[in-house]
matplotlib code that plots the C-alpha trace (Angstrom):
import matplotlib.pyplot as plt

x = [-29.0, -27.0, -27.5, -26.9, -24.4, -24.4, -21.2, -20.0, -18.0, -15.9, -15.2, -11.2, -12.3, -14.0, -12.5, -13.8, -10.7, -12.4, -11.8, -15.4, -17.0, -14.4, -16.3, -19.9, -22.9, -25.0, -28.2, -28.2, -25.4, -26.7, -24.1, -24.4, -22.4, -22.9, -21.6, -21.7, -20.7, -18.3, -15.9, -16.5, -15.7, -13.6, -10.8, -11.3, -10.9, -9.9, -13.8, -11.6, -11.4, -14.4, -16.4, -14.0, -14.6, -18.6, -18.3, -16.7, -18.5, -21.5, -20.0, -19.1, -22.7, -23.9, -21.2, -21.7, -26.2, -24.6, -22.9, -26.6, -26.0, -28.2, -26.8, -28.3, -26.5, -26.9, -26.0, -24.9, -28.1, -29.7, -27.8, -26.4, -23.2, -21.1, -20.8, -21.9, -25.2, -25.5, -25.1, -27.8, -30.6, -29.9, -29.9, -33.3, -34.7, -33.0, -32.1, -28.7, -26.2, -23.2, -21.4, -18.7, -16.1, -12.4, -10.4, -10.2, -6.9, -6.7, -6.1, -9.1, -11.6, -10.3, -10.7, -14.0, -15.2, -14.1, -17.1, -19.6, -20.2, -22.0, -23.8, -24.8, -26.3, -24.3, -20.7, -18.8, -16.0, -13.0, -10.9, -7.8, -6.6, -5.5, -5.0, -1.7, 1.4, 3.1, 0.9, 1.0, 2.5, 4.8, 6.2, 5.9, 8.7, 10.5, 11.4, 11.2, 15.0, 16.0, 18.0, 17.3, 14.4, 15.3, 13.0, 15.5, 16.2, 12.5, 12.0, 14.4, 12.7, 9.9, 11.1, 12.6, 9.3, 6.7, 9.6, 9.6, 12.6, 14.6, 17.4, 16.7, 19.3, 17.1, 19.7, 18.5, 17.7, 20.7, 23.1, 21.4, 18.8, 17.8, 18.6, 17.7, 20.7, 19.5, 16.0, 17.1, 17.4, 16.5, 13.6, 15.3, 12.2, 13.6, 10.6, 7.7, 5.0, 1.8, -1.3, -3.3, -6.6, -9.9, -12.0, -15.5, -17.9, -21.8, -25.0, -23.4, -20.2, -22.0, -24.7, -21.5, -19.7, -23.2, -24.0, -20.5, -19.9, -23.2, -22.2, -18.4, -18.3, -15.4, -13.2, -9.9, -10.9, -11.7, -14.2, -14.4, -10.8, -12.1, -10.9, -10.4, -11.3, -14.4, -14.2, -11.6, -12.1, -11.3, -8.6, -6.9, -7.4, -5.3, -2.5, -2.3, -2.0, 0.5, 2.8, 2.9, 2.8, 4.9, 6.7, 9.7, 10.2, 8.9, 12.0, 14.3, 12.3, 10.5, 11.9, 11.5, 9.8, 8.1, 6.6, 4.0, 2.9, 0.6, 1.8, 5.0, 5.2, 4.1, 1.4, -1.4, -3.0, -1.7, -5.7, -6.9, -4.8, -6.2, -9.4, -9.2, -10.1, -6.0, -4.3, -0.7, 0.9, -0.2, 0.7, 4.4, 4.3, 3.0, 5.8, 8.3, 6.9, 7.1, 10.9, 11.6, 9.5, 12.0, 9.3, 11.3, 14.5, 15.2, 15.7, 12.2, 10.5, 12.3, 11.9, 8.1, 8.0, 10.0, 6.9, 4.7, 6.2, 8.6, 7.6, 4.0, 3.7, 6.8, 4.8, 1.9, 4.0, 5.6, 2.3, 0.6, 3.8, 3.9, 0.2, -0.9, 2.2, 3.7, 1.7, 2.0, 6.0, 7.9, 11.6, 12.2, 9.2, 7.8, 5.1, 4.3, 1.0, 0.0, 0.4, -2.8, -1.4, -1.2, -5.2, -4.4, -1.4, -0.6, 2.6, 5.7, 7.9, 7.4, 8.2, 5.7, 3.2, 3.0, 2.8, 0.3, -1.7, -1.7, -2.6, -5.4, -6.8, -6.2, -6.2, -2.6, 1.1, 4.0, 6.5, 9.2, 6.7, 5.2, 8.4, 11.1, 8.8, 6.1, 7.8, 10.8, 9.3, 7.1, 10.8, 12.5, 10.2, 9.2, 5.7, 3.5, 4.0, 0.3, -1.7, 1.2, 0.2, -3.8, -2.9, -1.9, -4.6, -7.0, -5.9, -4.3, -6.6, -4.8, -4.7, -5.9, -3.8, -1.7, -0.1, -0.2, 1.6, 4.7, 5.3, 4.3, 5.7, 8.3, 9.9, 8.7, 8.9, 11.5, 9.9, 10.2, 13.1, 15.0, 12.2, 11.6, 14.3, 18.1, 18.7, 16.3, 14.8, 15.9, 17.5, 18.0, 16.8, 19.8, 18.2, 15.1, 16.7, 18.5, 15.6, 12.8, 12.6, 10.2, 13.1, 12.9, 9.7, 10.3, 11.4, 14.1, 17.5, 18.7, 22.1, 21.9, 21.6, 21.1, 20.1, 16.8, 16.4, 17.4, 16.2, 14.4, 14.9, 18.7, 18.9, 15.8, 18.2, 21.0, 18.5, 17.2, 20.8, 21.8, 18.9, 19.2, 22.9, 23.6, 20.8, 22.4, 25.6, 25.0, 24.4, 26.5, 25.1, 24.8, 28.5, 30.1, 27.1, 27.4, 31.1, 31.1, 28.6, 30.6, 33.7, 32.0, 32.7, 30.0, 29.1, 28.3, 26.3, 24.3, 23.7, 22.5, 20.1, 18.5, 18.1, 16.1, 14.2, 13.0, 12.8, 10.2, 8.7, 8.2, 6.2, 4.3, 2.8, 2.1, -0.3, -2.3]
y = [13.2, 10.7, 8.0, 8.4, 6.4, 4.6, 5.4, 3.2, 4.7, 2.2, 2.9, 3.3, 6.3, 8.9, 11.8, 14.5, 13.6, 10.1, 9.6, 8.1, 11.5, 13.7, 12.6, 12.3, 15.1, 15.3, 16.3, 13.2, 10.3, 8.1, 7.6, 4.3, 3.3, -0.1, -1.4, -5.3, -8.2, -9.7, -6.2, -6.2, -9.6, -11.4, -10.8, -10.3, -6.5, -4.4, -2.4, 0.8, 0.1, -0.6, 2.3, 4.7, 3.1, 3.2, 6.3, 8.1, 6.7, 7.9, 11.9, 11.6, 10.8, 13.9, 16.0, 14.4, 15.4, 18.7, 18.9, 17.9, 14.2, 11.3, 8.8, 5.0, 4.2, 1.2, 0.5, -2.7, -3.1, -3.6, -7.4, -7.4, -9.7, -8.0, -4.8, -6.7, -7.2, -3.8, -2.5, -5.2, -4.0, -0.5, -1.1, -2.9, 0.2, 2.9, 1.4, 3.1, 2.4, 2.3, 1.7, 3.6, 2.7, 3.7, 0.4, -0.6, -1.4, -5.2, -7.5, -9.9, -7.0, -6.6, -9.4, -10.2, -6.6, -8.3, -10.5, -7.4, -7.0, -9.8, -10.4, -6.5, -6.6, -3.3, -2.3, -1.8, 1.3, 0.6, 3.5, 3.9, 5.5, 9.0, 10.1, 8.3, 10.3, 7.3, 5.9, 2.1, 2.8, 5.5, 2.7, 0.2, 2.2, 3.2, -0.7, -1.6, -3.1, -2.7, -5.9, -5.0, -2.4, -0.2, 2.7, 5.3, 5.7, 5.7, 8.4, 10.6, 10.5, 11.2, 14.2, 15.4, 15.1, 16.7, 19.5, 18.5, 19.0, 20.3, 23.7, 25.7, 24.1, 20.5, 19.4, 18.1, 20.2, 20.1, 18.5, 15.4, 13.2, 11.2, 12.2, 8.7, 8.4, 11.7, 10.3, 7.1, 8.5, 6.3, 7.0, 7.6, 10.5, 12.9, 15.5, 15.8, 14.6, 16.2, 15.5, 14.3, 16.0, 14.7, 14.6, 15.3, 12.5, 13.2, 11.4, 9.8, 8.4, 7.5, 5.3, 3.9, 3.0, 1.2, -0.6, -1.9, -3.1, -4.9, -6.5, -7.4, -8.5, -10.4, -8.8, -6.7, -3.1, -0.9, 1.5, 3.4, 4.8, 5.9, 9.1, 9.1, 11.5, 10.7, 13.6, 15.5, 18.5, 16.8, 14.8, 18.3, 19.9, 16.9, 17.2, 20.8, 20.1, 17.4, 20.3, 22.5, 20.1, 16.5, 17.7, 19.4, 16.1, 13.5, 13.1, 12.5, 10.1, 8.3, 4.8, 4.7, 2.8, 4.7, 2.8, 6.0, 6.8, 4.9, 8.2, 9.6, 12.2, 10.4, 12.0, 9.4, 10.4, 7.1, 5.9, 9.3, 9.3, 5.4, 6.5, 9.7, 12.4, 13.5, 13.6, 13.4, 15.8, 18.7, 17.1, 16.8, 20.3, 21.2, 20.0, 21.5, 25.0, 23.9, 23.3, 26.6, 28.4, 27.5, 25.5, 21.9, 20.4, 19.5, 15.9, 16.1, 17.0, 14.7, 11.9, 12.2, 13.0, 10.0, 7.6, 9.7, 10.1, 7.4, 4.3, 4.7, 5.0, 2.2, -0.2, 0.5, -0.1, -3.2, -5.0, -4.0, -4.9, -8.5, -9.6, -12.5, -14.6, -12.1, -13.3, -16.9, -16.3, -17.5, -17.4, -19.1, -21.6, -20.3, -22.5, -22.1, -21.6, -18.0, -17.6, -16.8, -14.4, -12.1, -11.6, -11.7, -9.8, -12.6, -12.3, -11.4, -10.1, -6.6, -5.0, -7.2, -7.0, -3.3, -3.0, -5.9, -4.6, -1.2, -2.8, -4.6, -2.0, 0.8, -0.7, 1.3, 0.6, 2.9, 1.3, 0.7, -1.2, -3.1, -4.4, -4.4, -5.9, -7.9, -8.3, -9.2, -11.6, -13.2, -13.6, -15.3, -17.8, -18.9, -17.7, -18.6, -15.8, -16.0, -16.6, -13.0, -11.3, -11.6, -10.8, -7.0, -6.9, -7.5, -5.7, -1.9, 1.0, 2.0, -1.5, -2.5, -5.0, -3.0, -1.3, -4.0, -7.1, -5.4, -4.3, -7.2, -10.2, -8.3, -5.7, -7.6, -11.2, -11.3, -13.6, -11.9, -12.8, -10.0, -7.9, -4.9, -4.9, -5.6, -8.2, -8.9, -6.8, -9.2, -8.1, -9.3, -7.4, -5.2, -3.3, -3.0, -1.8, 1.0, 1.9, 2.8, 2.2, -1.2, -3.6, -1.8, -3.4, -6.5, -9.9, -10.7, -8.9, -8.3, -8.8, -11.9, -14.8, -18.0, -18.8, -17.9, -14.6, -13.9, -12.1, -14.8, -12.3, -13.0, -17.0, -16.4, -14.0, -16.4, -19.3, -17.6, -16.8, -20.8, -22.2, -20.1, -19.6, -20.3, -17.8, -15.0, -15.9, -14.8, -11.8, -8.3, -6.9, -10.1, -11.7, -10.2, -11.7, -14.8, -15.1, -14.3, -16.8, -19.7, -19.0, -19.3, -22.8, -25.2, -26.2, -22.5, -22.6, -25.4, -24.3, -21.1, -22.0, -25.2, -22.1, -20.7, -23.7, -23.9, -20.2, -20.5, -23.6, -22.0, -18.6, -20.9, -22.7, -20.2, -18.4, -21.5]
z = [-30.7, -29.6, -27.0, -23.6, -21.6, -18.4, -16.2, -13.7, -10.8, -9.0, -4.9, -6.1, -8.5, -6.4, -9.1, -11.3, -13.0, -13.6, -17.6, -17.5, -16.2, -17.8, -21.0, -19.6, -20.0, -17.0, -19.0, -20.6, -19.3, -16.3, -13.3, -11.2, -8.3, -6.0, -3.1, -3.7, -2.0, -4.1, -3.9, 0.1, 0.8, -1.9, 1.4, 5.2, 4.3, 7.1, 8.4, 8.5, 4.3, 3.2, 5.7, 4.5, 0.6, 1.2, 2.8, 0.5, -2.3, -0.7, -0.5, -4.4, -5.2, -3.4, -4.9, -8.8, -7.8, -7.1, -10.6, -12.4, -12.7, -12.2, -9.8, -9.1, -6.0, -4.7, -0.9, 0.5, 2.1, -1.6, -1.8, -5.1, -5.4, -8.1, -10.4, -13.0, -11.4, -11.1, -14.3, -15.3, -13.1, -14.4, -18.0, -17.4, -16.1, -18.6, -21.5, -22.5, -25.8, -23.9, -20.7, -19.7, -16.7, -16.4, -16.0, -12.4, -10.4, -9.6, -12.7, -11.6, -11.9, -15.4, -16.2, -15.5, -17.5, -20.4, -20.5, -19.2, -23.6, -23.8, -20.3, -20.8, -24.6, -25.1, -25.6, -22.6, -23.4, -20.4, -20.5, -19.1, -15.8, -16.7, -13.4, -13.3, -14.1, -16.3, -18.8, -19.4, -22.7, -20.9, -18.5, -21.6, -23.2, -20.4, -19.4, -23.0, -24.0, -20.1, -18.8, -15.8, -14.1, -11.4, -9.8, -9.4, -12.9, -13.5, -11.0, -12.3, -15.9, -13.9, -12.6, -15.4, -17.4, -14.8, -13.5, -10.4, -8.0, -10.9, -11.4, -14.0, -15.9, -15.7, -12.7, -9.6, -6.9, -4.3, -6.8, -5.7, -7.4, -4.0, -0.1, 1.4, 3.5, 5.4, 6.0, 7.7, 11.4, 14.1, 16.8, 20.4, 21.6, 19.8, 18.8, 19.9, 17.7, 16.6, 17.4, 14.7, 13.4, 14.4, 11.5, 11.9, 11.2, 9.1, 9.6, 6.2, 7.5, 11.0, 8.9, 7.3, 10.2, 11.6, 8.4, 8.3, 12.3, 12.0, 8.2, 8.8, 12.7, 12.1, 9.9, 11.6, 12.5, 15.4, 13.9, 17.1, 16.3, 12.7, 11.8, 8.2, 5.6, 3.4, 1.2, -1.8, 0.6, 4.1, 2.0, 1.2, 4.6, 5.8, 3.6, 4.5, 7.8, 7.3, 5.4, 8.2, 11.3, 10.2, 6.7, 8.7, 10.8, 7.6, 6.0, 9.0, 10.8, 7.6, 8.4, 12.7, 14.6, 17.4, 20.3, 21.1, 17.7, 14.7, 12.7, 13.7, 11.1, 7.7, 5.4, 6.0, 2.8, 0.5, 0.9, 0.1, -3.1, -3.6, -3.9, -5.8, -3.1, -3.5, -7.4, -6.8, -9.0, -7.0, -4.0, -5.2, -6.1, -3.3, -1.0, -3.5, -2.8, 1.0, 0.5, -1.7, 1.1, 3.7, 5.3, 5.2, 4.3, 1.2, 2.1, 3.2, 0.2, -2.0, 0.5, -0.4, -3.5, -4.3, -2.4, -4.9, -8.0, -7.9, -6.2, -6.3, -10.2, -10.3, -8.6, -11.0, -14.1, -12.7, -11.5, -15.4, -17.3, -15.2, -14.8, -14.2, -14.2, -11.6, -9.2, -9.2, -8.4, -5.2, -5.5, -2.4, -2.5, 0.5, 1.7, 5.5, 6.9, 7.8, 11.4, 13.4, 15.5, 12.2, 13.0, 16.5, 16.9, 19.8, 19.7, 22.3, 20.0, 20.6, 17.2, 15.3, 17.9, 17.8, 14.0, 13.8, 16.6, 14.9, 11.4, 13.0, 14.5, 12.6, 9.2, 9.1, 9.4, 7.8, 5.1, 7.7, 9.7, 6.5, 5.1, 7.8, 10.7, 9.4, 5.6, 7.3, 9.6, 7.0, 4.2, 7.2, 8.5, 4.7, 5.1, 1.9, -0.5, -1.8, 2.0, 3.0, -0.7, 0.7, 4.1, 3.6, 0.5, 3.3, 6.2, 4.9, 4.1, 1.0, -0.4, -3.9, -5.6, -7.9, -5.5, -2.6, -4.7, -6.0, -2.3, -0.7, -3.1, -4.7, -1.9, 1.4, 0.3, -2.4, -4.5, -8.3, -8.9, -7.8, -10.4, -7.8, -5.4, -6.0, -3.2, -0.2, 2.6, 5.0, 8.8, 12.1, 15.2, 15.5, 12.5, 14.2, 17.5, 15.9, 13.9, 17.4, 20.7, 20.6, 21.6, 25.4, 26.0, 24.6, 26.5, 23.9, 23.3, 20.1, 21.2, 21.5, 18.9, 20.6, 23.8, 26.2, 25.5, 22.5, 19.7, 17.3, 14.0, 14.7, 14.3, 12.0, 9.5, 9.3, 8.8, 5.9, 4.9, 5.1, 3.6, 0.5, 0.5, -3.5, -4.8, -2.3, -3.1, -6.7, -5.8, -5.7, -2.7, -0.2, -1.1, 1.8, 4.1, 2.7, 2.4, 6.5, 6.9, 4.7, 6.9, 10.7, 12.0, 10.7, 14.5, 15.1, 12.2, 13.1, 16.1, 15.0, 12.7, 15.0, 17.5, 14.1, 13.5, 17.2, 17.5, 14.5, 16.1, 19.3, 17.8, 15.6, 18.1, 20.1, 18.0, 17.7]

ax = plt.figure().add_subplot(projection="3d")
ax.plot(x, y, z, "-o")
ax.set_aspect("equal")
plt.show()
């Protein structure tokens, strides 16, 4: 008979599809999950996070018990600082001849199981992430021999290979490979927006919520707006009711910015699929069958199965296939200080207000919001790419590092080189006004440049613009920006981009 394994579940992994437990036998295999200090705090993670991370944790053991498994949970309460530590006080008490853990999502984890052989005394199996769609050797190969790596042509292999969107003939559904340009309608009141489930909340999740107030008092997060799902099942139920209530509306209205609304009509499920209550494939085909049903447009259902299926395993590839040099980059050397207002949200501009108020409190904030407002604000002012990349690992529900620091340093910030996006996401606050309705309430006009009043993401935008005017230059997409630019007299430049520098000066000061 052979030995029997110790499994370690991590709070990302909360999946009968786990690799680990695919393999284990609950007669004789040993399950252990922890909630330690170093996972909880090695940010200011958001108290929305790590309750829904505990408290889902805490679900799986009860539904791995129900399967016949042994589980050693250990609660935050029980003071051990890492994983590591846990495994150890375990393998004191039942001696096993191997641990088993699927390989976790954030390169520093990784890294530190490679030395869990020898503090353990037994071999340590890390298997890879098989509830991915695109292996690492998949992507490997894919991007192998590329000059240069763009998601749309990985998303259509990936659509070709899982079926998804795809004739009968292996076209594209509606001619089309991608319907962004439908899906980029701006917010003026529109439709009426659902009202969002409120989840029920168990002695379990309660406890949670307690235990995590009282350990985390000053981390971002207003618990008593918690309404997240801790289980696969709860997870499901609210993806259902995102298909009938906010898929019709999803695509149209993806990129808006909605004064009344956290939610608008986006899925809200990106944490659920974090964590492993959701796999995405049969979400995907899910919202296919919505779309051949009549039940949403087409544009709809390939505007989210593109997040899913394209970007979502693109970021993945990109962040394995670049670690850790990728994230020591900074294309534009950006080195100033984070803001305090980004963990105050004290700020008058009303755009970035709302969507750091929202973060803050809600531990949420849709893509538009994430790169467009706050990305956008953080590219133009020069805002330390490394104190930004931390910032939105801390403060976002659905935020481990492999998904967090391609969007962050590569999409929001630019700084890869150009690696994830073709030229950057930067724009003044006319985008912004034609995008929602937050510019209504908001002391500066965004048609105006200079002067009291105006809007500070316009000087801010052609600051940016000036300052790196050779590296934009060079490229395909920005030379008819930057050709503008070089031809406005150089005292309206100047005085454009002093109004930027004390525009900058002015919000920096005021957050303290």
């Amino acid at each position: 008979m052979s030995e029997s394994k110790l499994i370690m579940v991590l709070g990302d992994q909360l999946s009968l599809a786990n690799p680990a437990l695919v393999e284990a036998d609950p007669t004789r295999d040993l399950v252990v999950l922890a909630e330690v200090a170093e996972e909880a705090g090695y940010v200011r993670h958001n108290r929305h996070k790590i309750a829904l991370v505990f408290a889902a944790m805490r679900q799986f053991r009860e539904q791995l018990r129900q399967r016949g498994f042994e589980v050693r949970y250990f609660t935050l309460g029980d003071g051990l600082p890492t994983l590591e530590a846990a495994l150890v006080q375990v393998l004191e008490e039942v001696p096993c001849g191997e641990v088993r853990v699927c390989e976790p999502g954030e390169y520093r984890l990784r890294e530190k199981m490679r030395g869990w052989d020898r503090a353990l005394g037994v071999p340590v199996r890390v298997l890879e992430d098989t509830r991915f769609l695109a292996s690492h050797a998949d992507f490997d190969a894919w991007a192998g021999g590329r000059k240069q790596l763009r998601m749309e042509y990985f998303y259509r292999d990936m659509r070709r290979r899982h079926g998804v969107l795809l004739e009968v003939d292996g076209q594209p559904a509606g001619a089309r490979w991608n319907f962004d340009q439908e899906n980029r309608v701006g917010w003026r009141g529109q439709e009426a927006i659902p009202a969002r489930r409120e989840l029920p909340q168990d002695d379990c999740t309660r406890a949670v919520l307690a235990e995590v107030a009282a350990a985390f008092p000053d981390n971002p997060g207003d618990l008593g707006q918690f309404n997240y799902a801790c289980t696969a099942e709860e997870a499901r139920l609210e993806f259902d009711w995102f298909c009938r209530h906010a898929l019709p509306h999803f695509g149209s209205y993806q990129d808006a910015l909605v004064e009344e609304s956290p939610w608008v009509f986006h899925s809200k499920i990106s944490m659920y699929l974090n964590i492993g209550l959701l796999e995405p494939l049969p979400l995907c085909q899910q919202v296919e069958q919505a779309w051949r049903d009549g039940d949403c447009s087409l544009a709809a259902a390939e505007g989210f199965i593109r997040q899913i299926l394209g970007w979502r395993e693109y970021v993945r590839g990109i962040y394995w296939l670049t670690m850790p040099e990728y994230k020591a980059r900074n294309t534009f050397a950006a080195r100033a200080p984070l803001p305090e207002f980004f963990w105050t949200a004290d700020t008058d501009l009303r755009c970035l207000q709302r969507a750091l108020r929202q973060t803050l409190d809600l531990g949420y904030a849709h893509h538009i919001q994430r790169l467009m407002v706050i990305g956008n604000f953080a590219l133009l002012a020069g805002l330390d790419v490394q104190e930004v990349c931390d910032w939105y690992l801390a403060v976002y529900v659905d935020a481990f590092e492999w998904v967090e620091l391609p969007n962050t340093l590569g999409m929001a910030l630019h700084a890869d080189n150009g690696l994830m996006a073709s030229k950057p996401y930067a724009a003044s606050g006319k985008y912004i006004q034609r995008q929602g309705d937050h510019c209504k309430g908001c002391k500066y006009s965004p048609a105006k440049t200079t002067g009291e009043g105006a809007c500070p993401f316009n000087a801010l935008y052609w600051r940016f613009i000036d300052r790196h005017l050779d590296y934009l230059a060079a490229n395909p997409r920005m030379g008819l920006i930057t050709a503008n630019w070089r031809k406005r007299a150089p005292g309206d430049r100047r005085a454009i981009t002093d109004w930027g520098d004390r525009c900058l000066q002015q919000l920096l000061a005021s957050s303290g």
